[in-house]
DOROSE-750877 format. One line per field, with one value per residue (C-alpha): x, y, z; residue in three letters; residue number from 1. Coordinates in pm, 1 decimal, padded with zeros to 6 digits. Layout:
<rs>
x = [X, ...]
y = [Y, ...]
z = [Z, ...]
residu = [ALA, ...]
num = [NUM, ...]
</rs>
This chain:
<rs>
x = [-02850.7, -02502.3, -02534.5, -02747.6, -02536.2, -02261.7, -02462.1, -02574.1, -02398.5, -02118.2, -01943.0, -01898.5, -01651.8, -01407.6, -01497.7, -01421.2, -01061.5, -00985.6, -01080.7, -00906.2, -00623.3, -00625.0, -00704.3, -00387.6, -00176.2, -00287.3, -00195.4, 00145.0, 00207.2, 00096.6, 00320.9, 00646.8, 00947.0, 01110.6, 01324.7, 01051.4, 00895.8, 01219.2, 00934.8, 00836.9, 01082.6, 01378.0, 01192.3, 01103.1, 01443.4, 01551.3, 01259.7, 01371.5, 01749.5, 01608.7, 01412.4, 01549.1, 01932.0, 01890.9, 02173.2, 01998.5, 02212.5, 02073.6, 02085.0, 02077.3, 01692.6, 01626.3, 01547.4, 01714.0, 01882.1, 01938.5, 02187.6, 02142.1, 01778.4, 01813.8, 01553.2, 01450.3, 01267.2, 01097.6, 00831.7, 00515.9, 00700.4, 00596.3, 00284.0, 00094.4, -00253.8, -00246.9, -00164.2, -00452.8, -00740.1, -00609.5, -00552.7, -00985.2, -00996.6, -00800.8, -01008.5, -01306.6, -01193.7, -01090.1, -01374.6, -01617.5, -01906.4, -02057.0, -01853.9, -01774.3, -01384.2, -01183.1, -00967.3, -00649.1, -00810.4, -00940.2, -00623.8, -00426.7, -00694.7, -00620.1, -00250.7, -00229.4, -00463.7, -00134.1, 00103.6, -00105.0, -00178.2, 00197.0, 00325.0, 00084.7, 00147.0, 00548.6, 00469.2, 00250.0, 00453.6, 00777.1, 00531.5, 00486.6, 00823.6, 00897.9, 00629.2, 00765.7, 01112.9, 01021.1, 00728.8, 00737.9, 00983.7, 00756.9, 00457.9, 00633.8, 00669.1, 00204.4, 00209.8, 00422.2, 00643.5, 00374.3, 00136.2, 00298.7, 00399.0, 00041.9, -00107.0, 00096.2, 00070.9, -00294.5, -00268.1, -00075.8, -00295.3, -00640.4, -00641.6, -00480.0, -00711.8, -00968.9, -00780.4, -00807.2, -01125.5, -01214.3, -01048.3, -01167.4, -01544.1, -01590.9, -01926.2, -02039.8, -01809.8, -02016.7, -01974.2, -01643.2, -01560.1, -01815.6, -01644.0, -01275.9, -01370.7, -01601.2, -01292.0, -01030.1, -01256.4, -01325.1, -00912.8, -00804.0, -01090.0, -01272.4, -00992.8, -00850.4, -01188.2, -01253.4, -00912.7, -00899.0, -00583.1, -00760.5, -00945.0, -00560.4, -00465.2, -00809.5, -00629.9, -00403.1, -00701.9, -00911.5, -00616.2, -00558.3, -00936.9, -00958.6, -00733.5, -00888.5, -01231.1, -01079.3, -00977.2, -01248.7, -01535.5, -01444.4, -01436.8, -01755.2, -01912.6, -01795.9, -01917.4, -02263.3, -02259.0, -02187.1, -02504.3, -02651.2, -02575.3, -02633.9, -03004.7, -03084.6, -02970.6, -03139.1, -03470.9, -03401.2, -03360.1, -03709.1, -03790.0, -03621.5, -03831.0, -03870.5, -03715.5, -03882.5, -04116.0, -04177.0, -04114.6]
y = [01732.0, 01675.9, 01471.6, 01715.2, 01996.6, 01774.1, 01700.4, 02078.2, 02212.5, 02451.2, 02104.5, 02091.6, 02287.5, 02084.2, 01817.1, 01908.4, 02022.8, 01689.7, 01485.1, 01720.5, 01663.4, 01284.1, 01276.4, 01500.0, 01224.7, 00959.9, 01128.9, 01219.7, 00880.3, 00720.6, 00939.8, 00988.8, 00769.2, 00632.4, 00905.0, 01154.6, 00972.3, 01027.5, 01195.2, 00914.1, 00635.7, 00820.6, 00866.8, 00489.5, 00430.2, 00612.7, 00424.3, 00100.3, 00161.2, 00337.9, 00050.3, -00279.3, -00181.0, -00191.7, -00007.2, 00091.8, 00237.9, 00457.8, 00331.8, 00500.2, 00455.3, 00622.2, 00291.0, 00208.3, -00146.4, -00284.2, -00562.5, -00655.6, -00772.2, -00866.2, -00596.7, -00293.5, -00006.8, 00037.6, 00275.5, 00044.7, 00069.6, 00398.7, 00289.4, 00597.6, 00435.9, 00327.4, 00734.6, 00872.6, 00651.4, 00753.4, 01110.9, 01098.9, 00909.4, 01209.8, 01452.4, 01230.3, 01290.5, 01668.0, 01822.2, 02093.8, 02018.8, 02228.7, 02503.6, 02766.2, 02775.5, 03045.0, 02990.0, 02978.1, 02699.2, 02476.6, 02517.6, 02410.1, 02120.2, 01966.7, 02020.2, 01853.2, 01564.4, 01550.3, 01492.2, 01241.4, 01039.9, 01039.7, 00950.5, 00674.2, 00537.9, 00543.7, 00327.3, 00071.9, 00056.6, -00028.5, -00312.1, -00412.0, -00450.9, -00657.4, -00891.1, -00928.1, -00992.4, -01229.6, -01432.9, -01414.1, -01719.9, -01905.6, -01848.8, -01908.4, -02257.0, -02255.5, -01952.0, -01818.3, -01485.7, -01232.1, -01335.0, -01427.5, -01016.7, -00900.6, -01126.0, -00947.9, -00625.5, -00640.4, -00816.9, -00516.9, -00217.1, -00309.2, -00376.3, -00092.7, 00127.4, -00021.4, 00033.5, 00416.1, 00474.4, 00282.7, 00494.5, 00797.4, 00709.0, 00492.0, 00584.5, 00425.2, 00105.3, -00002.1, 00310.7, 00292.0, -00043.6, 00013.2, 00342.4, 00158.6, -00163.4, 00018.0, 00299.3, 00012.2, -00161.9, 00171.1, 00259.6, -00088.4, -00224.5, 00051.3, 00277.8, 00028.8, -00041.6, 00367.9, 00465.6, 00128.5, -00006.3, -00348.9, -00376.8, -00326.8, -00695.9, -00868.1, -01208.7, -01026.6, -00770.1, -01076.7, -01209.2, -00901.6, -00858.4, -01191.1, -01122.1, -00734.8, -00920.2, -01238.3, -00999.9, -00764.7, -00950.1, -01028.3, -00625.0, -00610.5, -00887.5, -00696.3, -00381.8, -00587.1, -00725.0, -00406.3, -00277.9, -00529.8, -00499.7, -00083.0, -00126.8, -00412.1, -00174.3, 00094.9, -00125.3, -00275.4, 00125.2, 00227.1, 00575.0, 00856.0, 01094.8, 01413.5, 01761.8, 01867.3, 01571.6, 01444.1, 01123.4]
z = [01102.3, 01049.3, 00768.5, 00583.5, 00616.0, 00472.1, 00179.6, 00140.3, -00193.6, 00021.9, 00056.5, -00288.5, -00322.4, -00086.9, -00239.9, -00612.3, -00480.1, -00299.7, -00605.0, -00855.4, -00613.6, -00593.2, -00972.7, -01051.6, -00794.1, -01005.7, -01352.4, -01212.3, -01130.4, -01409.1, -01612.9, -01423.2, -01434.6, -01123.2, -01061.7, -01083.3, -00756.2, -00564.1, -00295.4, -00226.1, -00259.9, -00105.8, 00199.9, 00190.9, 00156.1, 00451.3, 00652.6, 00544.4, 00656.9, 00985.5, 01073.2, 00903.3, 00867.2, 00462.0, 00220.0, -00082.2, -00411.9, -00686.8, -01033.1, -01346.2, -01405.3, -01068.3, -00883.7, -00550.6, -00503.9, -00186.6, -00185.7, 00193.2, 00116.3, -00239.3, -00359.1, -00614.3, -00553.8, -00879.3, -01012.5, -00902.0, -00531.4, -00449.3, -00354.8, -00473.6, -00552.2, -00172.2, -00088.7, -00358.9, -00126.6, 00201.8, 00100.4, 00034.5, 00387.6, 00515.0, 00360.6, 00469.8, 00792.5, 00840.2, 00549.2, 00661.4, 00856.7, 01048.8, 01104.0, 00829.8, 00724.8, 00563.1, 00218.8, 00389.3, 00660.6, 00377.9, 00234.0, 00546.2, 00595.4, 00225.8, 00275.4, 00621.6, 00435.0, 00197.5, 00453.1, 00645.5, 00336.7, 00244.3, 00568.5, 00572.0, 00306.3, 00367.7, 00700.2, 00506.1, 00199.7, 00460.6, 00605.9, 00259.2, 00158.6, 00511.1, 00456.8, 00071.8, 00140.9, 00457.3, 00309.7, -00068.1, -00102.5, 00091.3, -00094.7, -00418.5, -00323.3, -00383.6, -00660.7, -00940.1, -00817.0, -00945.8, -00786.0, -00446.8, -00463.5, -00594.0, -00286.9, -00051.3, -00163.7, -00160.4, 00197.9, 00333.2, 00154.1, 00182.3, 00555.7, 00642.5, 00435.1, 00590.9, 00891.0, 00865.8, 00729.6, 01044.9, 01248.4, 01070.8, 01092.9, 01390.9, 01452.0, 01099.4, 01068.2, 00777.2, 00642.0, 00701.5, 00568.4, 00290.6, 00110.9, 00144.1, -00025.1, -00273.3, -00309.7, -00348.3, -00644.1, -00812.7, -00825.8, -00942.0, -01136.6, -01234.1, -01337.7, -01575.7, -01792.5, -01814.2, -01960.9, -02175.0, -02002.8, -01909.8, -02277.7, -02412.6, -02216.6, -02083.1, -01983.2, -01753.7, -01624.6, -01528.7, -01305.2, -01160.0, -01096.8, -00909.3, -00666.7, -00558.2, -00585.1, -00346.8, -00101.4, -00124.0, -00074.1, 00311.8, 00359.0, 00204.9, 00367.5, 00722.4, 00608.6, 00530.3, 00899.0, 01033.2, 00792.0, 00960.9, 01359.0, 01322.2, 01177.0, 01431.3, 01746.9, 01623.0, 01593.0, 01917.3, 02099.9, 01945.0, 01817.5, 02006.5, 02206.1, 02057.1, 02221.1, 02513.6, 02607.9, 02899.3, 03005.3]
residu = [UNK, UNK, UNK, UNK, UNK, UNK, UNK, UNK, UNK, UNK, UNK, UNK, UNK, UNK, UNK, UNK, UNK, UNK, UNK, UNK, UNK, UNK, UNK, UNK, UNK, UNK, UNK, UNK, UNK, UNK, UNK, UNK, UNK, UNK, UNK, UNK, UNK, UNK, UNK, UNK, UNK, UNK, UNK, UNK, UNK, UNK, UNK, UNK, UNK, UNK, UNK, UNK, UNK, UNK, UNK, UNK, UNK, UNK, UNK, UNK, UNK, UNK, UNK, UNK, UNK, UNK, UNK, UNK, UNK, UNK, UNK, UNK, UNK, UNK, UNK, UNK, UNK, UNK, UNK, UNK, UNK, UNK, UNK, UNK, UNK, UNK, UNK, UNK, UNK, UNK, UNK, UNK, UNK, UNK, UNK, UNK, UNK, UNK, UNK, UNK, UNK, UNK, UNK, UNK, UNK, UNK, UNK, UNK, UNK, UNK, UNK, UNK, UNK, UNK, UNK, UNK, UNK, UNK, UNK, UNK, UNK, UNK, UNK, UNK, UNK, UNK, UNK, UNK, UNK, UNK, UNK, UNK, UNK, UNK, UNK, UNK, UNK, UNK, UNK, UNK, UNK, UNK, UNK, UNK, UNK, UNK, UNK, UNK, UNK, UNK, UNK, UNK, UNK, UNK, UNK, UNK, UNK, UNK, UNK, UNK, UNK, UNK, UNK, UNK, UNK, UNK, UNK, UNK, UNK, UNK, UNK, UNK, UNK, UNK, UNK, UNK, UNK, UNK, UNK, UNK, UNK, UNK, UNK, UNK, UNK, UNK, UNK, UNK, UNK, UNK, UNK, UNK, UNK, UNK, UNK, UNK, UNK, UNK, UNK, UNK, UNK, UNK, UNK, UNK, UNK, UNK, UNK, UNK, UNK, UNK, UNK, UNK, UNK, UNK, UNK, UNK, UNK, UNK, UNK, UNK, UNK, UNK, UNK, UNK, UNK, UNK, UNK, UNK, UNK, UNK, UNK, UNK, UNK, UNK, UNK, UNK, UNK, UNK, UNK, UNK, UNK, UNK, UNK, UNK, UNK, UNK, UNK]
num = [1, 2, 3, 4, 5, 6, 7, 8, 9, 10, 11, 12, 13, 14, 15, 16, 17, 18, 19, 20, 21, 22, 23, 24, 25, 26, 27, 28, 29, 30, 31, 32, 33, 34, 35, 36, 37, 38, 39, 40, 41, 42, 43, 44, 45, 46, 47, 48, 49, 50, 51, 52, 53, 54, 55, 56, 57, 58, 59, 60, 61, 62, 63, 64, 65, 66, 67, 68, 69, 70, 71, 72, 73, 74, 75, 76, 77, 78, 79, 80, 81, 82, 83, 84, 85, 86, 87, 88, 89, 90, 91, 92, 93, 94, 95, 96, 97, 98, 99, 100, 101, 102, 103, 104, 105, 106, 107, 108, 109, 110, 111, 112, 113, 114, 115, 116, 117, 118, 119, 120, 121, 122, 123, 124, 125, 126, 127, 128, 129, 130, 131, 132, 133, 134, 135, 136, 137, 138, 139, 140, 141, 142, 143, 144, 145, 146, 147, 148, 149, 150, 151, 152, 153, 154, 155, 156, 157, 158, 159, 160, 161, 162, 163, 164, 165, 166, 167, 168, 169, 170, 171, 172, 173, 174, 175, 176, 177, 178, 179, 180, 181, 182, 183, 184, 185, 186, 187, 188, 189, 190, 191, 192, 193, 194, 195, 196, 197, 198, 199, 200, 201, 202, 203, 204, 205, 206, 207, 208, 209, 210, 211, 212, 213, 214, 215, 216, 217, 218, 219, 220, 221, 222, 223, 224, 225, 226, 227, 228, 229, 230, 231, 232, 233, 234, 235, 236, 237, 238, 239, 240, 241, 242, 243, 244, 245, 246, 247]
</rs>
């Protein structure tokens, strides 16, 4: 019963906001220059130092250097894509179900969704950068320095999307699983072939693209096993007994 009153058209609403929201994320990334993302990679900046001991300087272009660990902070740091999919898990997880919410409390919910995406995404994208500046020289000694970074990158996001839309929606795991990998694809494959950005330089699209597919066709294949071990318990219980019968 749940589940249809989710699907009932009074959830549209929420949902039209949270996607208008994560679609005007995107734009504003795609857009802005390094120093316009100073939300996001000052804070990771601060994180870094808090947790690693890292000095980072602003440049001119509004990047931060950090001589200590031999890094930049540049636009494609901010990790934003990673915070547009977990702001939807967030949403995902706090959107009207039953109960009937006020303006102001759907307001609250999408803004609290906000804050929990961008706070996740600070933590991850700090994980990130550790696992970049302690394993990419290793890996460059099997792949060229692109793609030891993309690798990694990819390593640290898509688990821990998975992660939280696990956490989110225990109950359904191959739900769960299911709407992160099919999310992740949609963002960095799909994305690219609807605004034309892939048709503009197809050799380097098709290298991007086998890497996201590499490491999403585990998450799918787990999300398929779940599928699987949910259908085969519920054939196992049998039919439920109805309300009120004896038994």
């Amino acid at each position: 019963m749940a589940e249809q009153r989710q699907s009932h058209p009074a959830a549209l609403p929420w949902w039209a906001v949270a996607v208008g929201l994560a679609a005007a994320l995107k734009l504003h990334f795609s857009v802005a220059a390094a120093s316009e993302l100073a939300w996001m990679l000052r804070p990771l900046t601060v994180l870094l130092r808090t947790l690693a001991g890292w000095h980072f300087l602003l440049n001119g272009a509004g990047e931060w250097e950090c001589p200590d660990a031999g890094i930049v902070l540049v636009k494609a740091c901010a990790g934003v894509n990673f915070m547009v999919l977990s702001f939807l898990g967030w949403c995902w997880a706090w959107r009207p179900r039953e109960e009937i919410l006020a303006p102001w409390q759907r307001v609250l919910r999408l803004v609290a969704a906000l804050a929990a995406a961008w706070g996740t995404t600070l933590l991850v994208n700090a994980l990130r950068i550790f696992a970049i500046v302690r394993w990419q020289p290793a890996l460059e000694h099997w792949l060229p320095a692109a793609d030891a970074h993309r690798l990694l990158g990819l390593l640290a996001y898509l688990p821990a999307l998975a992660l939280q839309w696990w956490l989110i929606d225990r109950e359904r795991p191959a739900r769960a699983f299911g709407l992160a990998a099919g999310l992740y694809g949609a963002l960095m494959l799909g994305l690219p072939l609807l605004s034309g950005h892939a048709l503009d330089h197809p050799r380097a699209y098709l290298h991007h693209a086998a890497f996201v597919l590499a490491l999403l066709a585990p998450l799918a294949l787990v999300a398929l096993l779940a599928a699987a071990l949910a259908s085969r318990g519920s054939r196992a219980a049998g039919p439920r007994p109805r309300a009120g019968a004896c038994g």
